[in-house]
C-alpha positions in Angstrom: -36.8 15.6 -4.6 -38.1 14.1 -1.7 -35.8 10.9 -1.8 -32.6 13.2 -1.9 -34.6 15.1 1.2 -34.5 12.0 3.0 -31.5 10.9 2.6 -30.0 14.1 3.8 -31.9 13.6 6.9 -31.0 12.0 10.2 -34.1 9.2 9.9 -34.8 9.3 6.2 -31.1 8.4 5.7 -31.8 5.5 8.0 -35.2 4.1 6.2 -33.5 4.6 3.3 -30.4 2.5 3.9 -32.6 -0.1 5.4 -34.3 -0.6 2.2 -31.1 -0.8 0.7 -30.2 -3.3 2.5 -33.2 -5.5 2.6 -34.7 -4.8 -1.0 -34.0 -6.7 -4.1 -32.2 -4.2 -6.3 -35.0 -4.0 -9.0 -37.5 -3.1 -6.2 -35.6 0.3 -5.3 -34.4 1.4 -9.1 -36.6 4.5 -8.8 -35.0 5.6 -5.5 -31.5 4.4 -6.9 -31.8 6.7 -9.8 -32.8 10.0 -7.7 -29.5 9.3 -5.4 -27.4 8.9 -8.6 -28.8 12.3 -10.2 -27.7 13.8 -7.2 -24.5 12.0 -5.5 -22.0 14.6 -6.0 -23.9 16.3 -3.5 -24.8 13.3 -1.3 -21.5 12.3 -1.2 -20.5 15.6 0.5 -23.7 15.4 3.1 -23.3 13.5 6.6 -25.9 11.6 6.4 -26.8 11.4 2.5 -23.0 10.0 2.4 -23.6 7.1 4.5 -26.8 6.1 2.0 -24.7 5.9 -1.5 -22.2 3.7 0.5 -25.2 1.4 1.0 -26.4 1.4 -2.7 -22.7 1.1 -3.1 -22.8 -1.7 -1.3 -25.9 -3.4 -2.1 -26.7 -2.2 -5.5 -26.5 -3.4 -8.8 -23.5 -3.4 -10.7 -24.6 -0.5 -13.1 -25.3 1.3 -9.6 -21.7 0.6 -8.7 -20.2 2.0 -12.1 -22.5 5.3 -11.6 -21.3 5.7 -8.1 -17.6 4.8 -9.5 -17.7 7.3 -12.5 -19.1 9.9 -10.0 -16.8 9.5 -7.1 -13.7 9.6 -9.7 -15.5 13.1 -11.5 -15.8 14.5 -8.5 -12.8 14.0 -5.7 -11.8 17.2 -5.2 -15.1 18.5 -4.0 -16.0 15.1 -1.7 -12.1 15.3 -0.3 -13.0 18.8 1.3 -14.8 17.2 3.8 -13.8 14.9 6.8 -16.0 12.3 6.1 -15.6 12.1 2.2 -12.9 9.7 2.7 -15.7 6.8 3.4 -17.4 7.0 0.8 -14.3 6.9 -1.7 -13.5 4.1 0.5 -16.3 2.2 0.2 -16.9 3.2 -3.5 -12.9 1.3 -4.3 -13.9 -1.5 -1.6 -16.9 -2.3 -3.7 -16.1 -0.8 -7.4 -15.1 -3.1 -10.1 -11.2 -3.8 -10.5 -11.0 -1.5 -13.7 -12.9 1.5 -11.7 -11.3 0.9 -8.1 -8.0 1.7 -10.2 -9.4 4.5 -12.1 -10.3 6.2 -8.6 -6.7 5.2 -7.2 -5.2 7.1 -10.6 -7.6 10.2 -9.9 -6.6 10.4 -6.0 -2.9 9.6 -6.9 -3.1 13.0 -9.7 -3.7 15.2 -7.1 -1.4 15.7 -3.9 -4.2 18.2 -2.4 -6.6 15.3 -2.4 -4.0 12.8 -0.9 -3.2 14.8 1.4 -6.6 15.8 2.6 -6.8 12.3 2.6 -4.0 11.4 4.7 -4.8 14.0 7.4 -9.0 13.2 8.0 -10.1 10.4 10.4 -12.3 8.9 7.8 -9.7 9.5 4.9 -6.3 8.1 5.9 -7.5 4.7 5.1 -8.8 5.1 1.5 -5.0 6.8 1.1 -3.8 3.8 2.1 -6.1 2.0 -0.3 -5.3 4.1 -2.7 -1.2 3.1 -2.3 -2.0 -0.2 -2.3 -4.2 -0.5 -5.1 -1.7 2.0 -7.9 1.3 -0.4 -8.9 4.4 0.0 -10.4 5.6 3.9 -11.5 2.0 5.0 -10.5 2.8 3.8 -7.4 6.1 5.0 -6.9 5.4 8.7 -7.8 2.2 8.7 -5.4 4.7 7.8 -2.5 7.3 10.2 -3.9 4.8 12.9 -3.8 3.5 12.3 -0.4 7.1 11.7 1.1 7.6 15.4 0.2 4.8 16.2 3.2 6.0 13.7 5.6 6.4 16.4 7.9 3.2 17.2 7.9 1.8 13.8 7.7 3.5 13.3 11.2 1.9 16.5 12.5 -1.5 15.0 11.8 -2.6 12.0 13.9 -4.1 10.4 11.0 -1.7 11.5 9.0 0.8 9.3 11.0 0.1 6.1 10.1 0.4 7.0 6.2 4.1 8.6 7.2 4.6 4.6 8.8 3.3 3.2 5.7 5.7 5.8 3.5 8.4 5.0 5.4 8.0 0.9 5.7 6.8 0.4 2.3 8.1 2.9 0.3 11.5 3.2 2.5 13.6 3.9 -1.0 11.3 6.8 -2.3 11.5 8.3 0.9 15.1 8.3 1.4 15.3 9.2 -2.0 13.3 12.2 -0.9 14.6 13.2 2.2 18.4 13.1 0.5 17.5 15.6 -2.1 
């Protein structure tokens, strides 16, 4: 209850990534726990997003795999927003190898989520991320999808630079694309 209030708030979100930041993990389990049982919805708050990527950050590694499992479970409902980008961000930046690629596969599954992505302020760098991190056919069919919205990635200013990186990188998909 009343951690999940603060967090949401301007100042409480601000105590509480300070002690984040300064407290041994094991000193803030308790407050740990009441983000976790309630991160879906933190993660789609201003302010309450901003505090997971500190335990992200500066948590413990079974933190980390919470905030992972969460964050893959529940992209659809944290892309709607222009700041969910961030904290997928930050969740891959700090995640273990096996979950940064887990969230990468869940992104890369759905084109309304890449795109939203691709198109926020706060989102067109975990896109990127997300590109970077897939390999192989996973990769390819990610780029493939998105090249069929490049378009509309050009339209967007954010949107823009994944177009670049569509049309530097992936140069072959996307003339694949645009041919057909």
């Amino acid at each position: 209850g009343s951690v999940v209030r603060a967090a949401k708030h301007r100042f409480g979100s601000r105590i509480l990534r300070h002690l984040l930041k300064v407290c041994p993990p094991h000193q803030f389990s308790k407050i740990a726990a009441s983000l976790l049982e309630q991160a879906e919805k933190l993660a789609c708050h201003s302010f309450g997003n901003l505090v997971l990527q500190c335990l992200m950050k500066f948590g413990t590694e079974r933190h980390r795999y919470q905030l992972a499992r969460c964050v893959e479970q529940s992209l659809t409902s944290i892309c709607r927003l222009g700041f969910g980008g961030a904290i997928i961000e930050t969740t891959m930046t700090h995640a273990a190898s096996e979950d940064k690629l887990w969230i990468a596969r869940a992104c890369a599954q759905d084109a309304k989520v890449m795109l939203a992505l691709c198109k926020t302020r706060l989102g067109h760098t975990c896109a990127l991320l997300v590109l970077e991190t897939l390999q192989g056919h996973e990769r390819q069919h990610a780029c493939v999808k998105l090249a069929e919205h490049l378009e509309s990635l050009r339209a967007s200013s954010n949107g823009i630079l994944v177009a670049d990186f569509l049309e530097t990188e992936c140069d072959v998909l996307c003339s694949e694309v645009r041919g057909h």
